[in-house]
N, CA, C and O atoms as a Tinker XYZ file with bonds, in Angstrom:
   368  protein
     1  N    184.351000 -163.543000  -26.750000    73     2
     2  CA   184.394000 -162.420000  -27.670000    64     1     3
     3  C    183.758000 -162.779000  -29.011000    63     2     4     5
     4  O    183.530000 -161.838000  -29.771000    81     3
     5  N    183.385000 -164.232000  -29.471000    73     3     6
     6  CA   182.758000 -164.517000  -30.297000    64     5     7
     7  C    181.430000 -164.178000  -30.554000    63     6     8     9
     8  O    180.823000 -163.537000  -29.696000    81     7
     9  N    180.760000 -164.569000  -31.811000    73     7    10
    10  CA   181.414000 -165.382000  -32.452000    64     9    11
    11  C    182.581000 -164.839000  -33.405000    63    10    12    13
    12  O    182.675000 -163.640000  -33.668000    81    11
    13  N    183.412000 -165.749000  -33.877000    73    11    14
    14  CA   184.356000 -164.897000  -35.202000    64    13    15
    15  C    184.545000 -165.633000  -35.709000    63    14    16    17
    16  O    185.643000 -166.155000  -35.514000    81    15
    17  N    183.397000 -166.389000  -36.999000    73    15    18
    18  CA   183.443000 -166.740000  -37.958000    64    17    19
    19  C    181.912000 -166.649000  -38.476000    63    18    20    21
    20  O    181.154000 -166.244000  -37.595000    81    19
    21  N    181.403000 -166.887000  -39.494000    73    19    22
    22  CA   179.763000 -166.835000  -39.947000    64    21    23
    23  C    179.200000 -167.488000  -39.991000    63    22    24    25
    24  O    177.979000 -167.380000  -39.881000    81    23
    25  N    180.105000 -168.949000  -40.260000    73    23    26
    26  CA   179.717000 -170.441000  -39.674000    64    25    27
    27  C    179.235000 -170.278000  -38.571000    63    26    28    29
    28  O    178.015000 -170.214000  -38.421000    81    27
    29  N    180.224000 -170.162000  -37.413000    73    27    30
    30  CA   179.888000 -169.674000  -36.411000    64    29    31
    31  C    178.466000 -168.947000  -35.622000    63    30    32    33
    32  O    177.665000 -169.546000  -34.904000    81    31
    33  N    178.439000 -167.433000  -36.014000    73    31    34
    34  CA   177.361000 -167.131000  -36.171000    64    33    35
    35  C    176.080000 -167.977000  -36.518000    63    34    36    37
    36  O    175.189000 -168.265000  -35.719000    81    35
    37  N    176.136000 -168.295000  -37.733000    73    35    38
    38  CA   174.648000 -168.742000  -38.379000    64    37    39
    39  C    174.761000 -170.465000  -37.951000    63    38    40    41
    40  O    174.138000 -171.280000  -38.632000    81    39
    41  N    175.660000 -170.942000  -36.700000    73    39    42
    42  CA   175.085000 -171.868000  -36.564000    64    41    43
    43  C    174.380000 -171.554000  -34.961000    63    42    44    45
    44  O    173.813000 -172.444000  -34.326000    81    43
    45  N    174.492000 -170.509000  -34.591000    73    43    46
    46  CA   173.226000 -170.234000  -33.433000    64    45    47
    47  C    172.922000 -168.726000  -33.494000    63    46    48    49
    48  O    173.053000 -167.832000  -32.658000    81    47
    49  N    172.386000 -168.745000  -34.999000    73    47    50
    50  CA   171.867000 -167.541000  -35.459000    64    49    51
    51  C    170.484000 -167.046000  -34.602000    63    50    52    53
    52  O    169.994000 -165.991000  -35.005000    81    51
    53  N    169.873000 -167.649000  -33.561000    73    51    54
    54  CA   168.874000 -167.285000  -33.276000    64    53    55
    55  C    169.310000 -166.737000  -32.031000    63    54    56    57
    56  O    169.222000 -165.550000  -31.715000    81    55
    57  N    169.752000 -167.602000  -31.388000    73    55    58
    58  CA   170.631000 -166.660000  -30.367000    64    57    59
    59  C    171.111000 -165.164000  -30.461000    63    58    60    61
    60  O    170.630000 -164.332000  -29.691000    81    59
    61  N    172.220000 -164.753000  -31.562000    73    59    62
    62  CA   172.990000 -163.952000  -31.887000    64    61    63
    63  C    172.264000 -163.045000  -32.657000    63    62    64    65
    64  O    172.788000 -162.090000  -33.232000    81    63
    65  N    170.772000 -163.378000  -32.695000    73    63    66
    66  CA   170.435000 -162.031000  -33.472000    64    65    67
    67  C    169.187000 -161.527000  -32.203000    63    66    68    69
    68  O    168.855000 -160.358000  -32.007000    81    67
    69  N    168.648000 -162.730000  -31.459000    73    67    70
    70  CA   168.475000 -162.065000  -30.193000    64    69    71
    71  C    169.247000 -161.092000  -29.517000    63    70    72    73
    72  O    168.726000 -160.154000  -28.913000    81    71
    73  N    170.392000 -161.263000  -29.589000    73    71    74
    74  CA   171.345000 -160.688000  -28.429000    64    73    75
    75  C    171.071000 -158.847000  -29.399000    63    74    76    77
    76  O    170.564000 -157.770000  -29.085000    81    75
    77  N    171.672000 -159.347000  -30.476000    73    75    78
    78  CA   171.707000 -158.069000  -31.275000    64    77    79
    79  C    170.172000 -157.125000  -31.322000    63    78    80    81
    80  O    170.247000 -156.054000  -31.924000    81    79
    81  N    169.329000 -157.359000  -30.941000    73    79    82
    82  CA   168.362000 -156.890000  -31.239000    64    81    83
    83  C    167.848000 -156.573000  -29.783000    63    82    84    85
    84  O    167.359000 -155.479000  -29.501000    81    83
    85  N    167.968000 -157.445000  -29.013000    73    83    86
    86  CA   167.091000 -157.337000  -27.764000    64    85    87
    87  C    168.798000 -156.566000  -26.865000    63    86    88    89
    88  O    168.869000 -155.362000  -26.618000    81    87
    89  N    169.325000 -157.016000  -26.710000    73    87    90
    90  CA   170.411000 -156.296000  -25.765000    64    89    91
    91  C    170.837000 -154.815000  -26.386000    63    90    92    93
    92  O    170.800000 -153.756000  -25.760000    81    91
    93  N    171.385000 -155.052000  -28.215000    73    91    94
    94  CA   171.838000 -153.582000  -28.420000    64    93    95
    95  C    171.295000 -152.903000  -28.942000    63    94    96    97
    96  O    171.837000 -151.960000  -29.519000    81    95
    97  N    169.629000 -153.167000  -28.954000    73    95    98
    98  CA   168.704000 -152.781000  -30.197000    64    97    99
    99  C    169.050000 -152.550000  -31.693000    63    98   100   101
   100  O    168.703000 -151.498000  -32.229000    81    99
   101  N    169.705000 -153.476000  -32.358000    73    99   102
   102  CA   169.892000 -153.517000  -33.300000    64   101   103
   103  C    168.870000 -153.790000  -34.712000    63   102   104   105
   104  O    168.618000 -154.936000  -35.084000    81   103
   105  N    168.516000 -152.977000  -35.182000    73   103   106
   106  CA   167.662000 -153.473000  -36.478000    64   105   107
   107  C    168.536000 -153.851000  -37.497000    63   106   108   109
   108  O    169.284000 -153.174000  -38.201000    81   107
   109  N    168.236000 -155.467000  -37.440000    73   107   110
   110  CA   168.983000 -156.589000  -38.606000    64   109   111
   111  C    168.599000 -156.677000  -39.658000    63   110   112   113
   112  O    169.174000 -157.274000  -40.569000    81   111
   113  N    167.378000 -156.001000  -39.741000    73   111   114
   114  CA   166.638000 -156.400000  -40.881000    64   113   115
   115  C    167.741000 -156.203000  -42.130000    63   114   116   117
   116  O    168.545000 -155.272000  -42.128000    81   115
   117  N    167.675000 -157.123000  -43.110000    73   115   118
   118  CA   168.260000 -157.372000  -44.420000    64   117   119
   119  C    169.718000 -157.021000  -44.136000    63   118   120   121
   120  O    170.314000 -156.841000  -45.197000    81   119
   121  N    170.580000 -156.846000  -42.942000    73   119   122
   122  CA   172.006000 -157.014000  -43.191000    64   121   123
   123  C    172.666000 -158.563000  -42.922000    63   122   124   125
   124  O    172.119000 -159.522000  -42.378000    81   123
   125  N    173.713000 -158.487000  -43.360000    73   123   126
   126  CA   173.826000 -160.188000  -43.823000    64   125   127
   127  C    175.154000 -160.548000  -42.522000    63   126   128   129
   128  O    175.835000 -159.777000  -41.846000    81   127
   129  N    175.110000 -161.791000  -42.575000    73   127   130
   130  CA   175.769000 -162.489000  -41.486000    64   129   131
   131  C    177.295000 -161.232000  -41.408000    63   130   132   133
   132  O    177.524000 -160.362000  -40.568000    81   131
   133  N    177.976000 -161.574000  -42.472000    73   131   134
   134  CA   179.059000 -161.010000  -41.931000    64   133   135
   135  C    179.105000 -159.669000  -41.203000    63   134   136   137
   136  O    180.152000 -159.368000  -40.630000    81   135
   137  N    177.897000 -158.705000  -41.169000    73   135   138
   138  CA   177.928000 -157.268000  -40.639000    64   137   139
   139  C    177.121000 -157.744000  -39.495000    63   138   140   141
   140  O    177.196000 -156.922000  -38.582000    81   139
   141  N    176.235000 -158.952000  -39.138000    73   139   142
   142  CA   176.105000 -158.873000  -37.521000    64   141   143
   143  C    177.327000 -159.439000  -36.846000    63   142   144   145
   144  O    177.609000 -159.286000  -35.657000    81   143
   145  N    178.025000 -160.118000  -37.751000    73   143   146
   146  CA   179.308000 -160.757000  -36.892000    64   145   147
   147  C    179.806000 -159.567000  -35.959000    63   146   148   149
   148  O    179.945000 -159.444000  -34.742000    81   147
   149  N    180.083000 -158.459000  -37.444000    73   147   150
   150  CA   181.086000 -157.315000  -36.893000    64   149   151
   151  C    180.408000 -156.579000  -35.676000    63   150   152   153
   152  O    180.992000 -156.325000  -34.623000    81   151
   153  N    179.069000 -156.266000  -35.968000    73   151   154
   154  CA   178.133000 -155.550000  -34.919000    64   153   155
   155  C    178.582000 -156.365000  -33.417000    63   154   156   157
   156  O    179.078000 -155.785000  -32.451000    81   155
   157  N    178.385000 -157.316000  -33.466000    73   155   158
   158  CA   178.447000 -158.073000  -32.505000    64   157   159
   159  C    179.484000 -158.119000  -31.570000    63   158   160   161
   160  O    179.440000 -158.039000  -30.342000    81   159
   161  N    180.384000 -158.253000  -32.305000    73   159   162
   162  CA   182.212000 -158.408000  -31.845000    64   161   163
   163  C    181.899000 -156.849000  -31.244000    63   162   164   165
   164  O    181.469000 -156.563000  -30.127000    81   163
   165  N    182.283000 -155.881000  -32.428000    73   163   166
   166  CA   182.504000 -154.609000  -31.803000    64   165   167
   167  C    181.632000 -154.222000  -30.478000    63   166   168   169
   168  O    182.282000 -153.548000  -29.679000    81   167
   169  N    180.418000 -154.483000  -30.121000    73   167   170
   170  CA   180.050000 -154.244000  -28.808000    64   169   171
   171  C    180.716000 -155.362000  -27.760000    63   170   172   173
   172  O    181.544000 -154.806000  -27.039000    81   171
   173  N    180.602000 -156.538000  -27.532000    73   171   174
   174  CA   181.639000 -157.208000  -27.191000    64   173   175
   175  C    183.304000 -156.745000  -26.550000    63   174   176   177
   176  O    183.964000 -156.965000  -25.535000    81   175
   177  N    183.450000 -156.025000  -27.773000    73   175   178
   178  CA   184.687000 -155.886000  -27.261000    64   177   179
   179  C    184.843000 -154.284000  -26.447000    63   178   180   181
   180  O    185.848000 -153.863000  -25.875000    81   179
   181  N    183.714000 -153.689000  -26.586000    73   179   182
   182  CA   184.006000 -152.262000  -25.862000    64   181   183
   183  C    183.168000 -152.864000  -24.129000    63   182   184   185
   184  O    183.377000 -152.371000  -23.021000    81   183
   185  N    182.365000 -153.875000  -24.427000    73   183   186
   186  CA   182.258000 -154.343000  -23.156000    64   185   187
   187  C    183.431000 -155.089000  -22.165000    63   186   188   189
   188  O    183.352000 -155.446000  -20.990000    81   187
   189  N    184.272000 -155.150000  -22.899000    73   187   190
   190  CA   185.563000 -156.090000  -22.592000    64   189   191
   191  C    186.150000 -154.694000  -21.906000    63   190   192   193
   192  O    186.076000 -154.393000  -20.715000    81   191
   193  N    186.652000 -154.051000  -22.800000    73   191   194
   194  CA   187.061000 -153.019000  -22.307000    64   193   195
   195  C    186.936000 -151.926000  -21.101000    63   194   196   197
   196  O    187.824000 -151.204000  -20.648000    81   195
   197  N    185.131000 -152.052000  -20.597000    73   195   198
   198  CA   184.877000 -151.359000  -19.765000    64   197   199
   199  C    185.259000 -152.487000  -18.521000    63   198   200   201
   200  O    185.961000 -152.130000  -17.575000    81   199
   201  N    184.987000 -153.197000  -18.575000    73   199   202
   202  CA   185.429000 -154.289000  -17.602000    64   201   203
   203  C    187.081000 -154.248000  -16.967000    63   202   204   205
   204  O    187.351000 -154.237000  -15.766000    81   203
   205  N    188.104000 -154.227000  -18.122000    73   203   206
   206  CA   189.116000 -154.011000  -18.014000    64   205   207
   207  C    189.118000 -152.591000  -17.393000    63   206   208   209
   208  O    189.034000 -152.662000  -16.167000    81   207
   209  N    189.164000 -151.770000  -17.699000    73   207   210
   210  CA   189.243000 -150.568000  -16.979000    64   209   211
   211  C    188.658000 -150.896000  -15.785000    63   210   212   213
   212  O    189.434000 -151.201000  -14.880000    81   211
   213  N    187.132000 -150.916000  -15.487000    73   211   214
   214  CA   187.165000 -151.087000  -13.846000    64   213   215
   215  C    187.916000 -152.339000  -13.385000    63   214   216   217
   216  O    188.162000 -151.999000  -12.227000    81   215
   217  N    188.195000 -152.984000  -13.456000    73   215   218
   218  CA   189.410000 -154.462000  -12.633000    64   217   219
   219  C    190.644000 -153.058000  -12.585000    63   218   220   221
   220  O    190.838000 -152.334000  -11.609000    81   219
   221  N    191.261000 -152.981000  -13.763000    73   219   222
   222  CA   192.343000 -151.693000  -13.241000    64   221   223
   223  C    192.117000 -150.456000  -12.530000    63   222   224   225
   224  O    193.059000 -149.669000  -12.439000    81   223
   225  N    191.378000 -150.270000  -12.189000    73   223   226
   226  CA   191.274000 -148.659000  -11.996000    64   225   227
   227  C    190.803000 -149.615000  -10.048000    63   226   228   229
   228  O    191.512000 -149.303000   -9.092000    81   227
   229  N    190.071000 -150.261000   -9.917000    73   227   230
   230  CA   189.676000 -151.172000   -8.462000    64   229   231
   231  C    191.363000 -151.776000   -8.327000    63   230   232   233
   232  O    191.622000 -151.828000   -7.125000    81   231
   233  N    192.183000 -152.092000   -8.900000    73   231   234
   234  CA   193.168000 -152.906000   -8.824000    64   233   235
   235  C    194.852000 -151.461000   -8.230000    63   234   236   237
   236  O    195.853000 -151.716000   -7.560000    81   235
   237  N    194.521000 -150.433000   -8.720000    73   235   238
   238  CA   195.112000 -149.133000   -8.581000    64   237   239
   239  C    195.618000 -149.240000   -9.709000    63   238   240   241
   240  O    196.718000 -148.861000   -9.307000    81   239
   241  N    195.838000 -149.468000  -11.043000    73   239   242
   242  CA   196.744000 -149.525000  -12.119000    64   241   243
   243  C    196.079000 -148.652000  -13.071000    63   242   244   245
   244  O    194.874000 -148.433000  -13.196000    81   243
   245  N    197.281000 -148.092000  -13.864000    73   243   246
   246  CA   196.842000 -147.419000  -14.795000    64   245   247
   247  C    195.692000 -147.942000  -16.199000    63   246   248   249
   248  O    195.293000 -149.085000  -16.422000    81   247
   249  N    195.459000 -147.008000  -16.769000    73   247   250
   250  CA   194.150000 -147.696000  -17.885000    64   249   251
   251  C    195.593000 -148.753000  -19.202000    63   250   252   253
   252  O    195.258000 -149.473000  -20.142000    81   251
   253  N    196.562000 -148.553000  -18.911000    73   251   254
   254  CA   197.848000 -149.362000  -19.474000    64   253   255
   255  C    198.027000 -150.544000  -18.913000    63   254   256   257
   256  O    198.356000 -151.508000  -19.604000    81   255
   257  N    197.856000 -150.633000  -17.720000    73   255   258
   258  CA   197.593000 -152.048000  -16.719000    64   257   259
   259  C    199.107000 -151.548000  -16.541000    63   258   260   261
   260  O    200.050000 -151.806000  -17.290000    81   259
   261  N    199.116000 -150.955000  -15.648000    73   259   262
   262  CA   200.365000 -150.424000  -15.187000    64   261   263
   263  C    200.608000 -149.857000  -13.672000    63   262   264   265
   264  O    200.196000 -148.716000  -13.469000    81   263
   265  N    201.059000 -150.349000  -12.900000    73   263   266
   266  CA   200.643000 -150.065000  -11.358000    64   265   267
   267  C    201.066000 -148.719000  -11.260000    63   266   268   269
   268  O    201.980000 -148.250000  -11.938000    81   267
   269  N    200.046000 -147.750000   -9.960000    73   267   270
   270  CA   200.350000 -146.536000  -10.010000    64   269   271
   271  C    201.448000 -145.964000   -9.368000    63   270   272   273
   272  O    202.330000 -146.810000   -9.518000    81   271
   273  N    201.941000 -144.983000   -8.712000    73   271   274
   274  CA   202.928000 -144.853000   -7.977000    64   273   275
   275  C    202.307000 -144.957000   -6.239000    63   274   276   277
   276  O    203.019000 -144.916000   -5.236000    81   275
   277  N    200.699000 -145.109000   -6.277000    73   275   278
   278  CA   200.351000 -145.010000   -4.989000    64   277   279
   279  C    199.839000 -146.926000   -4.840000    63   278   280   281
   280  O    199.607000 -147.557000   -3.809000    81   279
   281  N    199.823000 -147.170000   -5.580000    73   279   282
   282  CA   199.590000 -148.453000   -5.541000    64   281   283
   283  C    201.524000 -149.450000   -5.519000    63   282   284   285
   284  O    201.613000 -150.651000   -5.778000    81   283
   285  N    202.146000 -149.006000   -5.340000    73   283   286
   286  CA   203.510000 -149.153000   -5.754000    64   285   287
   287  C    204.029000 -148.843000   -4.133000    63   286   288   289
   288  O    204.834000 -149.550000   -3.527000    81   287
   289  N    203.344000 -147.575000   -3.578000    73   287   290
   290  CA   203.681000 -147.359000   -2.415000    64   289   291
   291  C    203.092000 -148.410000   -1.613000    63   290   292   293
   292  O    203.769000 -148.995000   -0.768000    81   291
   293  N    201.947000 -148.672000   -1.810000    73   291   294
   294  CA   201.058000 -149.298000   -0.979000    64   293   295
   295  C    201.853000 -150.757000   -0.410000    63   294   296   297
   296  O    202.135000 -151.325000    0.645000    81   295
   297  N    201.980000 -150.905000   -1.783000    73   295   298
   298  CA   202.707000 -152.835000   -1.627000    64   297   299
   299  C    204.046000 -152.375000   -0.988000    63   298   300   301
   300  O    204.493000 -153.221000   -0.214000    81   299
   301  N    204.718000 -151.380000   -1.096000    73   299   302
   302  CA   205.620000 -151.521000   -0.358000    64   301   303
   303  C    207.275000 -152.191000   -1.295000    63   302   304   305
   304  O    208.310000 -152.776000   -0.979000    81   303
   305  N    206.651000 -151.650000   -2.508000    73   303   306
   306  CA   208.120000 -152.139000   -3.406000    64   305   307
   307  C    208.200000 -150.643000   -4.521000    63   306   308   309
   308  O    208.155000 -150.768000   -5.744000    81   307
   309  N    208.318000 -149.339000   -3.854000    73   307   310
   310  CA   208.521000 -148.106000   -4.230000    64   309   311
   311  C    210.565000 -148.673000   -4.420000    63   310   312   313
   312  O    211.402000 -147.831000   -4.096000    81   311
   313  N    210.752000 -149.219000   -4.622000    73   311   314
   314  CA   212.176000 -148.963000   -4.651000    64   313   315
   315  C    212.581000 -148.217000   -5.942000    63   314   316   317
   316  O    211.695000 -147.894000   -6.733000    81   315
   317  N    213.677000 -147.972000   -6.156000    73   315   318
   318  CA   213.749000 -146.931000   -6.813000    64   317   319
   319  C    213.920000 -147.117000   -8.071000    63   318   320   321
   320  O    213.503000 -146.299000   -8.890000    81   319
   321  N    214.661000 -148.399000   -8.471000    73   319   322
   322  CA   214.120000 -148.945000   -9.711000    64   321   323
   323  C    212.872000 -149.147000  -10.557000    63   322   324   325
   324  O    212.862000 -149.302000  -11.779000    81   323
   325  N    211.397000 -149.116000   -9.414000    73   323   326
   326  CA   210.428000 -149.183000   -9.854000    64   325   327
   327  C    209.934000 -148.227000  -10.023000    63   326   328   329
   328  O    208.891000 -148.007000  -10.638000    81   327
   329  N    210.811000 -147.323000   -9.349000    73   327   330
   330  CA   210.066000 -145.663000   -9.444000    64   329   331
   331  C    210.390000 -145.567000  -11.055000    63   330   332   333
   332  O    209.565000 -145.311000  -11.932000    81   331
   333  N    211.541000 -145.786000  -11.199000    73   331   334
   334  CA   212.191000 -145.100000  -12.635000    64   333   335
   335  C    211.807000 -145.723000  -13.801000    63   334   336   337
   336  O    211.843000 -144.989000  -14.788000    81   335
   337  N    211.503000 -146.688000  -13.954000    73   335   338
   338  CA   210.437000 -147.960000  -14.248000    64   337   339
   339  C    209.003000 -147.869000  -15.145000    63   338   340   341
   340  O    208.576000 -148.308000  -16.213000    81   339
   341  N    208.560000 -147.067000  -14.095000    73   339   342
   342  CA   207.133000 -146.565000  -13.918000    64   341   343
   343  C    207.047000 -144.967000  -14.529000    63   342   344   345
   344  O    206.007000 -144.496000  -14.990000    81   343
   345  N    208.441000 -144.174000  -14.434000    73   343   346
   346  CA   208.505000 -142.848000  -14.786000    64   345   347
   347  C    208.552000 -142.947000  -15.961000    63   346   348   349
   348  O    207.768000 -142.236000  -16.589000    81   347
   349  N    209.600000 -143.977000  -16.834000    73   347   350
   350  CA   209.619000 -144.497000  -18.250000    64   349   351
   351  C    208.657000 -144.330000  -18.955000    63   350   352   353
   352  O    208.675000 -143.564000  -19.918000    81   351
   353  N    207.605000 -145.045000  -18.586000    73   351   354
   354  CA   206.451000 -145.625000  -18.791000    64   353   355
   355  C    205.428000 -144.509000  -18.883000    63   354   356   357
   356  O    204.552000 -144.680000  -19.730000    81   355
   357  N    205.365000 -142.990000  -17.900000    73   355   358
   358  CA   204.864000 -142.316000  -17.972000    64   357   359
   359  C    203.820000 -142.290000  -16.829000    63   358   360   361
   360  O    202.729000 -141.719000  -16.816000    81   359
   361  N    204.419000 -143.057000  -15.857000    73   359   362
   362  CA   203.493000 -142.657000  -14.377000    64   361   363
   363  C    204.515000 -142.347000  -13.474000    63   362   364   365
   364  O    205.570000 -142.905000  -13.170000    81   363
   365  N    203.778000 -141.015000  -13.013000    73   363   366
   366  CA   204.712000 -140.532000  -11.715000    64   365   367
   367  C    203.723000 -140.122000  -10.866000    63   366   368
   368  O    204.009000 -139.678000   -9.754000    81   367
């Protein structure tokens, strides 16, 4: 999810402004380390995110990481505690 520091960054600044430029088309011109840090992270982390969602959503769980009630059936531990569990929680 790095980098997250500017040290960081600007010690493989050539890298990290490749990435920024050639992957998110970013024009760097004249913004300074700490706003490609942020640029950086923030795509990073919505890539994290899409990832997470498909592993859950392939996995049957909610976008909460929360198993569904058909994925609950599936395994075969619908007991009724988990039903009520899961209803808590806001999956039925």
């Amino acid at each position: 999810m790095g980098p997250v520091t500017v040290d960081e960054y600007e010690s493989r600044q050539e890298r990290y402004d490749e990435q920024l430029v050639k992957k998110y088309g970013v024009d760097i011109t004249g913004k300074p380390s700490e706003e490609k840090v942020a640029l950086l992270r923030r795509f990073r982390q919505e890539q994290y995110e899409k990832l997470q969602d498909a592993v859950y959503k392939r996995l049957g769980w909610s976008q909460d990481g929360l198993p569904t009630v058909e994925t609950v059936k599936r395994m075969d531990i619908d007991f009724a505690e988990v039903m009520k569990l899961l209803k808590v929680h806001g999956i039925d």
